[in-house]
C-alpha positions as CSV (number, residue, x, y, z in Angstrom):
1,X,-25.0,13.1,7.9
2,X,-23.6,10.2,6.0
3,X,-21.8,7.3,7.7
4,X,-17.9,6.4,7.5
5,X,-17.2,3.9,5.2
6,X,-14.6,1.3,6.6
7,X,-13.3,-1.1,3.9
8,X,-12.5,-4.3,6.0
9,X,-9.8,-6.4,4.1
10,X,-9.4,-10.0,5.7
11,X,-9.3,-13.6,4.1
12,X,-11.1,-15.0,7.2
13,X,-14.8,-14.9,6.8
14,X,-15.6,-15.2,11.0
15,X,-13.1,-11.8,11.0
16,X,-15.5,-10.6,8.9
17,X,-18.8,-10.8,10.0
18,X,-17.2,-9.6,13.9
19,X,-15.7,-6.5,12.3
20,X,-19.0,-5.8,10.3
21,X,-21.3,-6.2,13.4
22,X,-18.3,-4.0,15.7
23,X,-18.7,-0.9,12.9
24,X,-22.1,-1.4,12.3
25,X,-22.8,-0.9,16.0
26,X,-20.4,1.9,16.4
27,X,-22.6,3.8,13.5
28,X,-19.9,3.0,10.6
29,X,-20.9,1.8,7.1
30,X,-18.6,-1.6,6.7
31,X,-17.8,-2.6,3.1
32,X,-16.2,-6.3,3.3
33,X,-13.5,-7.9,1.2
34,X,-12.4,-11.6,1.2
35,X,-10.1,-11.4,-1.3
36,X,-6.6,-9.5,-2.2
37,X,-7.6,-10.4,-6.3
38,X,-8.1,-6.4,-7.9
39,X,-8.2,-5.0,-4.3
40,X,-6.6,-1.7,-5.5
41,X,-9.4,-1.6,-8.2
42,X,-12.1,-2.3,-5.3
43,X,-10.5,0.5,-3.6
44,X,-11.2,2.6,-5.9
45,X,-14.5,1.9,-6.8
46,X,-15.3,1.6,-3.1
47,X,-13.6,5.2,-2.2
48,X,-13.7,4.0,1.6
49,X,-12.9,6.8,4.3
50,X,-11.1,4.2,6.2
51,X,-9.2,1.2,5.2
52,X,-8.9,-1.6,7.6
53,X,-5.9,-4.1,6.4
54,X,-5.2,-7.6,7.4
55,X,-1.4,-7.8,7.1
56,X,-1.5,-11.4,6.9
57,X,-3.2,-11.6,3.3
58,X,-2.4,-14.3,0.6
59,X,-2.0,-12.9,-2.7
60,X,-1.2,-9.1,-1.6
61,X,2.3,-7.5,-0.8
62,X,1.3,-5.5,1.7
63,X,3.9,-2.8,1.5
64,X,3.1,-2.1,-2.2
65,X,-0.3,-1.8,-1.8
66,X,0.0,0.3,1.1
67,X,2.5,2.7,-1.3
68,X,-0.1,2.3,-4.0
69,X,-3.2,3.8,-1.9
70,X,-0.9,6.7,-0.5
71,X,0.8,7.7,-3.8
72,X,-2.4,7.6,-6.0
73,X,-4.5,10.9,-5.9
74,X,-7.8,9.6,-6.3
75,X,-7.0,7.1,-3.0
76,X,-4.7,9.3,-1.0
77,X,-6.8,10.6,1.5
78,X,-8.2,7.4,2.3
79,X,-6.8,6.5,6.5
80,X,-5.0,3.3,6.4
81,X,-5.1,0.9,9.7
82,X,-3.6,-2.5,9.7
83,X,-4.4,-5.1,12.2
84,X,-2.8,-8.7,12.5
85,X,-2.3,-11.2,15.7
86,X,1.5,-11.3,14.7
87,X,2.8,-9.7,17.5
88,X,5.5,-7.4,16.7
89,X,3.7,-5.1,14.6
90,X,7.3,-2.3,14.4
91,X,8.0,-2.4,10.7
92,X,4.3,-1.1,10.3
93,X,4.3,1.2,13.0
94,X,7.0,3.1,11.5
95,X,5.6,2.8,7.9
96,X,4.6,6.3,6.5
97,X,1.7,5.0,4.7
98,X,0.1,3.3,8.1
99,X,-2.3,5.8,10.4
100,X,-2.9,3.0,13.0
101,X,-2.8,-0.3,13.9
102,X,-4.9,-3.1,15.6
103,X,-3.9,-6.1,17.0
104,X,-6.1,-9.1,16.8
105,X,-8.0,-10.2,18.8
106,X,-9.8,-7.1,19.2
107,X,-13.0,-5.9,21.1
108,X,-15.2,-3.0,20.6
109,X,-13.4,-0.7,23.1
110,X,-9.9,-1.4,20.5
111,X,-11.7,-0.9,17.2
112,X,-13.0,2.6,18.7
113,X,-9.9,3.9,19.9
114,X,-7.9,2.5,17.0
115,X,-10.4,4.5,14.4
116,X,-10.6,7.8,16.2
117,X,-6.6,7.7,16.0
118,X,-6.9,7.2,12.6
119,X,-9.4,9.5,11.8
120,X,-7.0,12.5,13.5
121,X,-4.2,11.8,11.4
């Protein structure tokens, strides 16, 4: 049976590596990005199962992208989760493109729960 693939989106390289090592060990197949530049594109080459989003990302309005994903066919299905350490995370809770959301720091027990909510929606 093949492995989820997670699409981890963060401009912090230590974020990174954590996240990797969290999916890895929770049988996932990560796929890392340290940079917004073409991330649509990368997307779409990529074709994750899961897309976890940094809201905090230089070079990338969020809310576009988001609408972007959800609107194009060929990335629609994809499950989007967004994780930050801002702490009121409400405008995104509400968004229609969001399936769940993470708030930094996180631990294994989080990064579980958060992607078997998002992989019910």
């Amino acid at each position: 049976m093949p492995k989820v693939k997670v699409m981890v989106v963060d401009d912090e390289a230590d974020v990174l590596s954590t996240t990797a090592r969290m999916l890895e060990f929770l049988g996932f197949e990560p796929v890392l990005v340290q940079s917004a530049e073409k991330l649509l594109e990368r997307v779409k080459q990529e074709n994750p199962d899961i897309l976890l989003q940094d809201i905090m990302m230089r070079g990338l309005n969020l809310a576009k992208f988001l609408e972007d994903v959800k609107s194009n066919p060929d990335t629609a299905h994809i499950k989007l989760l967004i994780f930050s350490a801002v702490d009121d995370l409400t405008t995104y809770r509400a968004s229609p493109w969001v399936d769940g959301l993470l708030r930094k720091p996180f631990g294994l027990n989080d990064m579980k729960k958060a992607l078997s909510v998002a992989a019910k929606n």
